[in-house]
C-alpha positions in Angstrom: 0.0 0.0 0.0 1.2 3.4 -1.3 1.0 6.0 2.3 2.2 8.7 0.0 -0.9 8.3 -2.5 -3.5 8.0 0.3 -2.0 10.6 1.9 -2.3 12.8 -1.6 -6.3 11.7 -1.9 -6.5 12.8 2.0 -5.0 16.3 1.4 -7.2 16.8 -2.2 -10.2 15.4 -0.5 -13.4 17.7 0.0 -14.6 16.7 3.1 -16.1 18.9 6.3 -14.6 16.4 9.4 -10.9 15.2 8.6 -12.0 12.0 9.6 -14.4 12.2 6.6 -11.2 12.7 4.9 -9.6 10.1 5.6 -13.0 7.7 4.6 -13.2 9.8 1.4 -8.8 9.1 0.2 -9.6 5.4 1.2 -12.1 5.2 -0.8 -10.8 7.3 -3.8 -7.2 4.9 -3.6 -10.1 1.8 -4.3 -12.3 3.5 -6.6 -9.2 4.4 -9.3 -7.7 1.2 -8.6 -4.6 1.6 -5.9 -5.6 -0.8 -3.5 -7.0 -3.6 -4.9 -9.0 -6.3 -2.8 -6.7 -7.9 -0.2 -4.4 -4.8 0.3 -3.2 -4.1 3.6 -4.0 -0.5 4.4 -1.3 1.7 6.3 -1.5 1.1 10.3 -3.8 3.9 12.2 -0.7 4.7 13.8 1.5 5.4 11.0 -1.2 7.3 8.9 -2.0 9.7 11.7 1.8 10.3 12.4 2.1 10.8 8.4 -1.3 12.8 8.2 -0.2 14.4 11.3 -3.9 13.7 12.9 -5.3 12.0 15.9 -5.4 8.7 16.0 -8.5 9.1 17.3 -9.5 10.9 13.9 -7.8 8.1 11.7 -9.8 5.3 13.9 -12.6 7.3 12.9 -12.5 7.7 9.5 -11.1 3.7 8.8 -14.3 2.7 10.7 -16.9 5.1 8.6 -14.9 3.3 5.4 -15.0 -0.1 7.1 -19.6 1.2 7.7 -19.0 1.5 4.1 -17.8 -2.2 3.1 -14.7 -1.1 1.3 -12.7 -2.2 4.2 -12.1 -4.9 7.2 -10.5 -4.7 10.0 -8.8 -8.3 11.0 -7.6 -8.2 14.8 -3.7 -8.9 15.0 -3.6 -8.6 11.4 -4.4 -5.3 10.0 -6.9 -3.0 7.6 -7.4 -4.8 4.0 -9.6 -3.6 1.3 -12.7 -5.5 1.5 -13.3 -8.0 -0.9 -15.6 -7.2 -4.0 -19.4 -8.4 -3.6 
């Protein structure tokens, strides 16, 4: 998974909340193809460092993507796109 490229959909996004954001550059990165189904997603940790955010905020905005279905959170594992339905 490309941090830089989320991290470019997260700073172009139009969002009001930043967590809303951070929803919106996952879901851009899926939409034109970046992460495919199966890719492992940046750690909350390393995105908010990178983003420079909460990780409150980045816990946030993976959970209104995962609300979504575009992506799953696997305990001990990580974030991965969600599979296509």
């Amino acid at each position: 998974m490309n941090i830089e490229a989320l991290v470019r959909f997260y700073q172009e996004a139009d969002a009001p909340c930043l967590y809303q954001r951070v929803a919106a550059a996952v879901e851009r990165g899926i939409r034109e193809g970046l992460f495919l189904p199966g890719t492992a997603l940046p750690t909350q940790r390393a995105l908010a460092e990178r983003l420079k955010l909460t990780l409150g905020t980045v816990t946030h905005g993976y959970a209104e993507a995962a609300k979504q279905g575009l992506i799953t959170a696997v305990t001990g594992r990580g974030t991965f796109v969600a599979s296509v339905r």
